[in-house]
C-alpha positions as CSV (number, residue, x, y, z in Angstrom):
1,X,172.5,-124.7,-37.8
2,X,173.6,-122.6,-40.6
3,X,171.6,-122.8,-44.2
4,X,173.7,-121.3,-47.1
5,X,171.3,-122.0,-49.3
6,X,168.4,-120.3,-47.6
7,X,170.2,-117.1,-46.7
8,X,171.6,-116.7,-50.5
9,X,168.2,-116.7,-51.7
10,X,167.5,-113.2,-49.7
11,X,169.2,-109.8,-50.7
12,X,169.1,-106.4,-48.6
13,X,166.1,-105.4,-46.4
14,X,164.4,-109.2,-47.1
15,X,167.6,-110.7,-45.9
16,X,167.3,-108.8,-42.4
17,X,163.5,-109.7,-42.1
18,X,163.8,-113.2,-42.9
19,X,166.9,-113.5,-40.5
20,X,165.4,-111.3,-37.6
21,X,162.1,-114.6,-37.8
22,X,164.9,-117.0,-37.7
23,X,166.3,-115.6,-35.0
24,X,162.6,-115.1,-33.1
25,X,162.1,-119.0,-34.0
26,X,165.1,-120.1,-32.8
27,X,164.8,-118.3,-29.6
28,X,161.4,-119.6,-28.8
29,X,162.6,-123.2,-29.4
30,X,165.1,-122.3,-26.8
31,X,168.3,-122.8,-29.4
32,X,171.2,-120.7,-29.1
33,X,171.9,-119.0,-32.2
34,X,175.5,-117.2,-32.6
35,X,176.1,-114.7,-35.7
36,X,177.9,-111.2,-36.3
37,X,174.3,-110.0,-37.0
38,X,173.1,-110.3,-33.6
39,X,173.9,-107.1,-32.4
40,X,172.2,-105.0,-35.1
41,X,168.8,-107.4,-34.9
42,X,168.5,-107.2,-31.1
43,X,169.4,-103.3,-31.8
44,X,166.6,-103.2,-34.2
45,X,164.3,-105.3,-31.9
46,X,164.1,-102.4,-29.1
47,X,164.7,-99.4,-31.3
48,X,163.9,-98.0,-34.5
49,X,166.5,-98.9,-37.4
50,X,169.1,-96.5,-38.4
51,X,168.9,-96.0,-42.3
52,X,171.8,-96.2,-44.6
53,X,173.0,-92.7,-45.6
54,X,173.8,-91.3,-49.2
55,X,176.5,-92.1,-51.4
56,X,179.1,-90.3,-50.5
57,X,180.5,-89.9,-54.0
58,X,184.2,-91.5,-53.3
59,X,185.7,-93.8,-56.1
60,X,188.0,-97.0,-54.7
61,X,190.2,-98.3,-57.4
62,X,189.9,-102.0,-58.2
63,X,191.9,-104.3,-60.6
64,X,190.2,-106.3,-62.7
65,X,190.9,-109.9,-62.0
66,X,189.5,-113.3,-61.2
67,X,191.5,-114.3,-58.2
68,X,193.5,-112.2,-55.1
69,X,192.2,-110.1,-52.2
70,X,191.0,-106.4,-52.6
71,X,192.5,-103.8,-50.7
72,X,190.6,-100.8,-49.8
73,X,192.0,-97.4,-48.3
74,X,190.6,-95.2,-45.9
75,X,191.8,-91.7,-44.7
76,X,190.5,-92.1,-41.0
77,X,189.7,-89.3,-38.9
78,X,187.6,-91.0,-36.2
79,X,189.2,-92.7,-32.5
80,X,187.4,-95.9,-33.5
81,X,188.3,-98.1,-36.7
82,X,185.1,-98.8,-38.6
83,X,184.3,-102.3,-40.3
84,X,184.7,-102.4,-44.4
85,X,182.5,-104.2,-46.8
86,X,182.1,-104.6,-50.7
87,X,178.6,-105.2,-51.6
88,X,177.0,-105.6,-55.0
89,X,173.9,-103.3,-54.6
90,X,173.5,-100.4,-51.7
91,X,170.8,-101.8,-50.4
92,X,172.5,-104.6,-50.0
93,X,174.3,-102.2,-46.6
94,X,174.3,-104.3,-43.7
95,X,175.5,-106.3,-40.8
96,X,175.5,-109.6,-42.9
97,X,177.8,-108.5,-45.3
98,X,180.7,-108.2,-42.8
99,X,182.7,-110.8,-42.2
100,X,185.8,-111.7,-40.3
101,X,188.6,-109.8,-42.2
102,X,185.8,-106.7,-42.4
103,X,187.3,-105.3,-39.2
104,X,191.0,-106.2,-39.4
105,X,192.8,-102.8,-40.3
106,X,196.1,-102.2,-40.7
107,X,196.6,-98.5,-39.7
108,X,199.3,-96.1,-41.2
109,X,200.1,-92.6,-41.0
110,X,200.4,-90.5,-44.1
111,X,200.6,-86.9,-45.1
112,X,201.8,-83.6,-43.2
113,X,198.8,-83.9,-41.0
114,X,199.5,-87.1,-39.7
115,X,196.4,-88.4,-41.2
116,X,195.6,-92.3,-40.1
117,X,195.3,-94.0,-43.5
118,X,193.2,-97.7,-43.1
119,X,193.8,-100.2,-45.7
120,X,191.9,-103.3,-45.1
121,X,192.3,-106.8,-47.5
122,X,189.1,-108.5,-48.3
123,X,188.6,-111.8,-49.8
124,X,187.3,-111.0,-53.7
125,X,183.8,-111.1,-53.7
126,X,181.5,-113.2,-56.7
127,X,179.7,-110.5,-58.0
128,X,183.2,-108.7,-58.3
129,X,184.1,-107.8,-62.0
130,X,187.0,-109.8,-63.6
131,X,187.2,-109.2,-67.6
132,X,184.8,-106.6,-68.8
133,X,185.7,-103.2,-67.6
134,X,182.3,-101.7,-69.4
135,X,179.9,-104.2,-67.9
136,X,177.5,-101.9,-65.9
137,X,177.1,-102.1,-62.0
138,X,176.7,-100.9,-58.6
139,X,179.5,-102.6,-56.6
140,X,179.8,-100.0,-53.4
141,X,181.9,-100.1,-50.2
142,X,180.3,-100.2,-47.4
143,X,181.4,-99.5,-43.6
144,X,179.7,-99.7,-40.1
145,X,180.1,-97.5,-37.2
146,X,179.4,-98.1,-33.8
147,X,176.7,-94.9,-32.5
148,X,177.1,-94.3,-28.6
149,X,179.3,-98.0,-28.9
150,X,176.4,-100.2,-29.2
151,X,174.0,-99.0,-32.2
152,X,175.7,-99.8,-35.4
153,X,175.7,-97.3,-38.3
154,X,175.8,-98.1,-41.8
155,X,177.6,-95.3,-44.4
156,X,177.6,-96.0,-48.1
157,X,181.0,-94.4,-48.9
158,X,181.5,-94.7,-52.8
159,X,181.8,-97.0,-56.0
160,X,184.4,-99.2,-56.9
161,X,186.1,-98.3,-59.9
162,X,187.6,-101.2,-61.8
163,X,190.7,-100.6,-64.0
164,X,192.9,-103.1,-65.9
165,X,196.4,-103.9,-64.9
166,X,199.4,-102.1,-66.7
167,X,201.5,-103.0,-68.8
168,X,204.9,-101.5,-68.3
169,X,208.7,-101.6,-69.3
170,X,211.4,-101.3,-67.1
171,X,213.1,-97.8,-67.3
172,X,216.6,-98.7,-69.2
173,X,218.0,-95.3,-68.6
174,X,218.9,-94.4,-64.9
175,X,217.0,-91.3,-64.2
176,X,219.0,-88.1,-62.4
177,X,217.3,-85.8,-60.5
178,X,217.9,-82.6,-59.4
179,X,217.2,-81.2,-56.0
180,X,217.5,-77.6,-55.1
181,X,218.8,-76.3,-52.0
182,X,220.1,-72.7,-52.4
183,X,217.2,-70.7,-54.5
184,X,213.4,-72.5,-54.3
185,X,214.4,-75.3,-52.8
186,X,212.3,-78.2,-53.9
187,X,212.4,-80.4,-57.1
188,X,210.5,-80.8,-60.4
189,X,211.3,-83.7,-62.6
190,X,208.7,-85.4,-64.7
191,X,209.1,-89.1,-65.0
192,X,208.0,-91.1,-68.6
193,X,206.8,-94.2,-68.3
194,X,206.0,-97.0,-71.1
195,X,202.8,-98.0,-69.8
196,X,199.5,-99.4,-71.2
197,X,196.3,-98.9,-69.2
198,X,197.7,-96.3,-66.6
199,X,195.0,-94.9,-64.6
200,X,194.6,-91.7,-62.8
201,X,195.3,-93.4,-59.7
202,X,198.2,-94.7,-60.5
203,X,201.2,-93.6,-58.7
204,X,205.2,-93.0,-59.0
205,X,207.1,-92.3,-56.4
206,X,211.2,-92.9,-55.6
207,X,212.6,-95.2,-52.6
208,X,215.9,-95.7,-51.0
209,X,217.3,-98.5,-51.9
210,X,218.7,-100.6,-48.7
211,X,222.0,-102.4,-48.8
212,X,224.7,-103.3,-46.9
213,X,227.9,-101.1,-46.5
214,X,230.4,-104.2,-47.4
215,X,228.6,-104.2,-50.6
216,X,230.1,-101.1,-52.7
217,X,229.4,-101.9,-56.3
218,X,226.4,-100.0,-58.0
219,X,225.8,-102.6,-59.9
220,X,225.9,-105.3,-57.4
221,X,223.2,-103.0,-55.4
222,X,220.8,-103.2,-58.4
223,X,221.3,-106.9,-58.7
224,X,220.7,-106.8,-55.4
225,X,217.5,-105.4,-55.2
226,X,216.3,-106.8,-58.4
227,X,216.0,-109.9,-56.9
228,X,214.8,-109.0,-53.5
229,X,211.5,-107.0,-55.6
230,X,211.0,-110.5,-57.3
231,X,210.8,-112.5,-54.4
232,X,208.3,-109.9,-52.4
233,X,206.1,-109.9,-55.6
234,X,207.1,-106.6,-57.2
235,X,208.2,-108.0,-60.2
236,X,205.0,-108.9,-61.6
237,X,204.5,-110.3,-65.0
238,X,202.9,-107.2,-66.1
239,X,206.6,-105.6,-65.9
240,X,208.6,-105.9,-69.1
241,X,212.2,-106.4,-67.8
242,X,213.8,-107.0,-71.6
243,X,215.6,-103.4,-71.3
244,X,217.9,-104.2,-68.3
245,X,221.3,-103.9,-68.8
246,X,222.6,-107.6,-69.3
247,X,221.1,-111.1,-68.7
248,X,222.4,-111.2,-65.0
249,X,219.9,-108.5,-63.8
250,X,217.2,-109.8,-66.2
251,X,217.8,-113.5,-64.2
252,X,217.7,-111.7,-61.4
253,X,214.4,-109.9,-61.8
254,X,212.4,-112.4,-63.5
255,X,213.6,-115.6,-61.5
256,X,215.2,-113.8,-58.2
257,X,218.4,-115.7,-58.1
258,X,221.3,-114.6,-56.9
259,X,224.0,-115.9,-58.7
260,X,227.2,-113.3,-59.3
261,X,225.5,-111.3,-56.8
262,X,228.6,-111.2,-53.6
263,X,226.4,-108.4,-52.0
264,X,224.3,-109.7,-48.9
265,X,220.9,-110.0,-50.0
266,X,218.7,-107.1,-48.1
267,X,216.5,-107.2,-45.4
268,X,213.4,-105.4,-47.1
269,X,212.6,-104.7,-50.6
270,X,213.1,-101.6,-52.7
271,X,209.6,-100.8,-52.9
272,X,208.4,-101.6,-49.6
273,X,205.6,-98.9,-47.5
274,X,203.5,-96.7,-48.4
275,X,203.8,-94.3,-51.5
276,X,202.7,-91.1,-48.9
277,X,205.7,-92.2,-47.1
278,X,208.3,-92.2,-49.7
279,X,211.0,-89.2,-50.9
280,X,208.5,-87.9,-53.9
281,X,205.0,-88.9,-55.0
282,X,203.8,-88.2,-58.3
283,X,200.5,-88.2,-60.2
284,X,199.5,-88.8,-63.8
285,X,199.9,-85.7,-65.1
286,X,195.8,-84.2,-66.5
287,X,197.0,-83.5,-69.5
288,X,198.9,-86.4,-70.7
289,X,196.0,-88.6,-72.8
290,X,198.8,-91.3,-74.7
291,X,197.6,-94.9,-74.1
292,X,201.5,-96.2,-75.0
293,X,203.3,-93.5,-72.6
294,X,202.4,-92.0,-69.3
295,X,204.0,-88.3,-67.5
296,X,204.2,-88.5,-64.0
297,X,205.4,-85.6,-62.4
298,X,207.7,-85.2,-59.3
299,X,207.6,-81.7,-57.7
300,X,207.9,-80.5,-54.3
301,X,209.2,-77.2,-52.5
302,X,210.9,-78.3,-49.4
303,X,214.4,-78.6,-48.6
304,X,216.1,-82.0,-47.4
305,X,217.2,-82.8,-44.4
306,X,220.7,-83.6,-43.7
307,X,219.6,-87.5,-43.3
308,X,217.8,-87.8,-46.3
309,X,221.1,-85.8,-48.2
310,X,222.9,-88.9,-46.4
311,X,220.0,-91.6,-47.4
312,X,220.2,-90.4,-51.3
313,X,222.9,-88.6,-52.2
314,X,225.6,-90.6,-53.8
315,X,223.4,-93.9,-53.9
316,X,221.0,-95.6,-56.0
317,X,217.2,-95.2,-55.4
318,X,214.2,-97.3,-56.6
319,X,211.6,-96.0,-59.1
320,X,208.2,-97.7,-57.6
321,X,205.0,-97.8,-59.5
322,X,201.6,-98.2,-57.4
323,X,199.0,-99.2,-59.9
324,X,196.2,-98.6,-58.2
325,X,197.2,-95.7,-55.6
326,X,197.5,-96.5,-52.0
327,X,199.1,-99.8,-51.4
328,X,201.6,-101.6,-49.3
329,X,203.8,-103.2,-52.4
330,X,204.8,-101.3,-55.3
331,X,206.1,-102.0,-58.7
332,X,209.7,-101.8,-59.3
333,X,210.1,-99.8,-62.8
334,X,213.3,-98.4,-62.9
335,X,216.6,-96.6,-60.6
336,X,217.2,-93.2,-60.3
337,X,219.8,-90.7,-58.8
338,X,219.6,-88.0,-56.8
339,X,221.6,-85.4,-56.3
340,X,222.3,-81.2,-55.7
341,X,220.6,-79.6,-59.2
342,X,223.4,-78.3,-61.8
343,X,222.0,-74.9,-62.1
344,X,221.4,-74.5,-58.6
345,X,225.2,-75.6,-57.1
346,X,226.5,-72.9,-59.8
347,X,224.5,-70.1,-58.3
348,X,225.5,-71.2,-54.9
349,X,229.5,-71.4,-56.0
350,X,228.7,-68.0,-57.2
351,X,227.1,-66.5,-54.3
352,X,230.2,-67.5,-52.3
353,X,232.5,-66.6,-54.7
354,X,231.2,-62.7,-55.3
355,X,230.5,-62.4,-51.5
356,X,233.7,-64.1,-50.7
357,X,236.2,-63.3,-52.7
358,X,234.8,-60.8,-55.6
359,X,233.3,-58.2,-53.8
360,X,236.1,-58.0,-50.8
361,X,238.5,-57.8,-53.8
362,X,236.9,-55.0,-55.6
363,X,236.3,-52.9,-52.2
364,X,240.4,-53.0,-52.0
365,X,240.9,-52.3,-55.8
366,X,238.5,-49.3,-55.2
367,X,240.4,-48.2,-51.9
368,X,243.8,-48.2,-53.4
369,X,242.3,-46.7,-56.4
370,X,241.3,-43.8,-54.3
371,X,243.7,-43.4,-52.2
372,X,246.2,-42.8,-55.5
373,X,243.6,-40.1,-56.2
374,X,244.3,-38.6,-53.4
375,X,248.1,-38.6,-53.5
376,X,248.2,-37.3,-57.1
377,X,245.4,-34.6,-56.1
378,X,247.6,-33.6,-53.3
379,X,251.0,-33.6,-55.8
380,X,248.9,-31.6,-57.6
381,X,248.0,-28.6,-55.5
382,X,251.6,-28.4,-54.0
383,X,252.5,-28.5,-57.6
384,X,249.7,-25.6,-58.7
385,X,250.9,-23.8,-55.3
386,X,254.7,-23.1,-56.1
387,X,254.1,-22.1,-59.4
388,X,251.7,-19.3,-57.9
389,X,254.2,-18.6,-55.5
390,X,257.0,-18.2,-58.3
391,X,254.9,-16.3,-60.1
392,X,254.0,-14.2,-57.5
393,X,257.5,-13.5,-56.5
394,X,259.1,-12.8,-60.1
395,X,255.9,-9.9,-60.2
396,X,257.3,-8.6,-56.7
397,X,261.5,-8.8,-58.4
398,X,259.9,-6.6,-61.2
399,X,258.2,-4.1,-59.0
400,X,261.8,-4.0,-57.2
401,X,263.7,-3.1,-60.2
402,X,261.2,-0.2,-60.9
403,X,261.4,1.3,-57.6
404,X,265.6,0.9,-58.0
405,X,265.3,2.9,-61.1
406,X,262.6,5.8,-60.1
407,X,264.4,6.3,-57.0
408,X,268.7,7.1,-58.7
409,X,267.5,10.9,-59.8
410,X,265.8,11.9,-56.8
411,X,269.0,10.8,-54.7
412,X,270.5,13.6,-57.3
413,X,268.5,16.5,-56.8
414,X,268.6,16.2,-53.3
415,X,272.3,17.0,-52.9
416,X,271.8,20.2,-54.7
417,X,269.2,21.5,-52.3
418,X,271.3,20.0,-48.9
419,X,272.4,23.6,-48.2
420,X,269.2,25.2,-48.1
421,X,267.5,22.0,-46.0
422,X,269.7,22.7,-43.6
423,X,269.1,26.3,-43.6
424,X,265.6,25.2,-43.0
425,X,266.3,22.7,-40.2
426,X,268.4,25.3,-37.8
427,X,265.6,27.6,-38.8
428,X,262.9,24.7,-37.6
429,X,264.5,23.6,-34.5
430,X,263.4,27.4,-33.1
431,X,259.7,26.8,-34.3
432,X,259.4,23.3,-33.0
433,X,259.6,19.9,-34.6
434,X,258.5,19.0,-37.9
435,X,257.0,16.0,-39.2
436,X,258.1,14.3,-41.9
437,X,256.1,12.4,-43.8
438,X,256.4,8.6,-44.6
439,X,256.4,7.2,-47.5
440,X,254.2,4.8,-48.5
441,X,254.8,1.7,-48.9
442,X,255.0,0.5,-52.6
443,X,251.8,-1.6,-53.7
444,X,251.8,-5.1,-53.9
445,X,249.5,-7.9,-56.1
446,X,250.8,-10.8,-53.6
447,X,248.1,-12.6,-52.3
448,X,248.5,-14.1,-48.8
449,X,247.8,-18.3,-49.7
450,X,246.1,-20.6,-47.1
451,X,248.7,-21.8,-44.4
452,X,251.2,-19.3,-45.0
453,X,252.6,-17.3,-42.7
454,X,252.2,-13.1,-43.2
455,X,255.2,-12.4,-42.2
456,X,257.0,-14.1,-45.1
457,X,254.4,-12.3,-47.5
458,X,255.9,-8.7,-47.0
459,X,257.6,-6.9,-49.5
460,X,260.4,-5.2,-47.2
461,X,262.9,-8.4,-48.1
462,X,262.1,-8.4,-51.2
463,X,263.6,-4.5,-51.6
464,X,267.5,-4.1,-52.5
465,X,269.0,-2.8,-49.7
């Protein structure tokens, strides 16, 4: 039979002792004893105990209240899932401070490594803090392993660290951001939040927003999902939805009804998963220390997909909060928009433009531009070339006309000695024949031009006949 009251009055090591002569008393009176400490006492019976390691210095955030279940996230590396306990002391690590829901995981994976992320929801202990955040103590999570499956292992992981809940207002404003595609694809868009008590681990990140295709109206889709959040518990109190638009949306927020809402109502709520899972995830930023407003930041280097551009693009999304990091609900805070980045879509409309159009322009400007250098260069030359040739042939005219008039008196004087010439030339056909000899031709300054035939160069046309 089970005695509360006797096993409350032991803590940690005294506990085990007291439960292992139990146990030895109960066996000898031939009683069958049953008990999720069994395994660790016979263990401990037949082999020496396995001590409870060090602190391994992680933190687990904690709200501070009196009632709900705690949820506790793990980044898992092992094949087997180990068993989660809060305990008030660590010494207090051991088998009989597991329970039922200890072991019940639910297993996600998160981050680019696939990483198995293990959240587990325990009942709220006691000793668990619910008002004073600067009341001293040693709360610890505690987990238990299974060495060489039957040995059980107990790891002291970290401290629970208790925050209040925010306080925050709804986002009146839809936010726009940017996404870069063409140069350093990514994003960077910081996010301001009125929020009281935000914590380090608090998280923002942006969610598609499902809705049906019937249901066109932007405004009807934030109706929509206003009321969906309420209903799945992520419209707390502690969200101050007096900055919506108009009273419909601040209806359907507070009390989730539907009325003037002709859109089907969706099948899962805006802020729904896992914040590793989501579009963006952003952090407190470490330099932001205001207590009425708190800078998340948004940033990221990838591109999208061509199924998130579809997802996003052109539709509202859902601004989520996660209070105390890793959790399966969020806050709804606010909607945003996504779309290309101004600055970016001009530099890409200029790219295409220059390569496209500009620079295939200018490459023909700059042919025909050369090309009419050319011609004129060439009309040019021919141009430079006859007036050479003119020149050249007025110098050969003049030349002419002085050989015309040198050669009238010689014609003279040679008729006066005809007689005796041809005295001499019956007198020379006796002695042989005699050479006369040539004239030379008269000198030129034409210069023979590139192309141009000799034969039209000489000087006997040129000569009166």
């Amino acid at each position: 039979p089970e005695v509360p009251e006797l096993v409350a009055k032991f803590d940690g090591p005294l506990q085990r002792m007291h439960l292992r002569s139990l146990s030895q008393l109960a066996k000898e009176a031939h009683m069958a004893t049953a008990g999720t400490a069994l395994d660790e006492l016979l263990a401990d019976a037949e082999s020496a105990e396995m001590p409870v390691g060090e602190d391994e210095g992680l933190s687990f955030p904690v709200p501070l209240q009196a009632d709900g279940n705690v949820v506790i996230a793990l980044n898992w590396t092992n094949a087997t899932e180990p068993c989660v306990a809060v305990v008030a002391r660590p010494e207090d690590c051991n088998t009989c401070s597991f329970g039922l829901d200890s072991c019940r995981a639910k297993s996600h994976l998160h981050g680019p490594d696939q990483e198995t992320l293990l959240m587990y929801e325990l009942p709220r202990q006691p000793f668990m803090l619910a008002n004073d955040l600067n009341e001293r103590h040693e709360h610890s999570v505690c987990i238990r392993e299974l060495q060489n499956g039957t040995v059980p292992v107990f790891r002291l992981l970290g401290r629970i660290s208790y925050y209040r809940k925010p306080q925050v207002s709804f986002i009146k404003n839809i936010l726009i951001i940017g996404v870069r595609t063409f140069i350093n694809p990514g994003w960077n868009q910081e996010i301001v939040l009125q929020c009281t008590n935000c914590s380090a681990a608090s998280q923002v990140v942006v969610q598609p927003i499902t809705y049906d295709s019937r249901c066109r109206s932007v405004t009807q889709q934030m109706m929509a999902a206003l009321a969906v959040a309420n209903r799945h518990q992520e419209m707390p109190s502690s969200v101050d939805t007096s900055e919506l638009r108009n009273s419909q949306m601040e209806e359907a927020a507070q009390h989730g009804t539907m009325a003037g809402i002709n859109c089907p109502v969706p099948s899962s709520s805006p802020c729904a998963g896992y914040a590793d899972g989501a579009f963006a995830v952003g952090f407190r930023k470490s330099t932001d220390y205001d207590d009425q407003y708190a800078t998340f930041l948004l940033e990221s280097s990838r591109r999208l997909s061509g199924h998130e551009k579809q997802i996003f693009f052109h539709h509202r999304s859902a601004i989520c909060l996660y209070p105390g990091g890793p959790s399966a609900h969020g806050w709804l805070v606010g909607f945003a928009v996504v779309h290309m980045n101004v600055l970016d879509m001009q530099a890409f409309i200029g790219f295409v433009c220059f390569f496209g159009v500009a620079l295939p322009l200018i490459c023909l400007v700059t042919a025909l531009l050369h090309y009419n250098k050319y011609e004129r260069c060439k009309h040019h030359v021919r141009q430079l070339r006859l007036e050479y040739q003119r020149e050249q042939l007025e110098r050969e005219l003049a030349a002419g006309e002085e050989e015309v008039e040198t050669g009238l008196p010689r014609q003279r004087s040679g008729s006066l000695s005809g007689n005796l010439s041809s005295n001499l030339s019956a007198s020379s056909r006796d002695a042989g024949p005699v050479v006369t000899p040539s004239r030379p031709a008269p000198e030129t300054n034409y210069q023979v031009l590139s192309g141009e035939p000799r034969a039209s160069t000489s000087s006997a046309f040129l000569r009166p006949s």
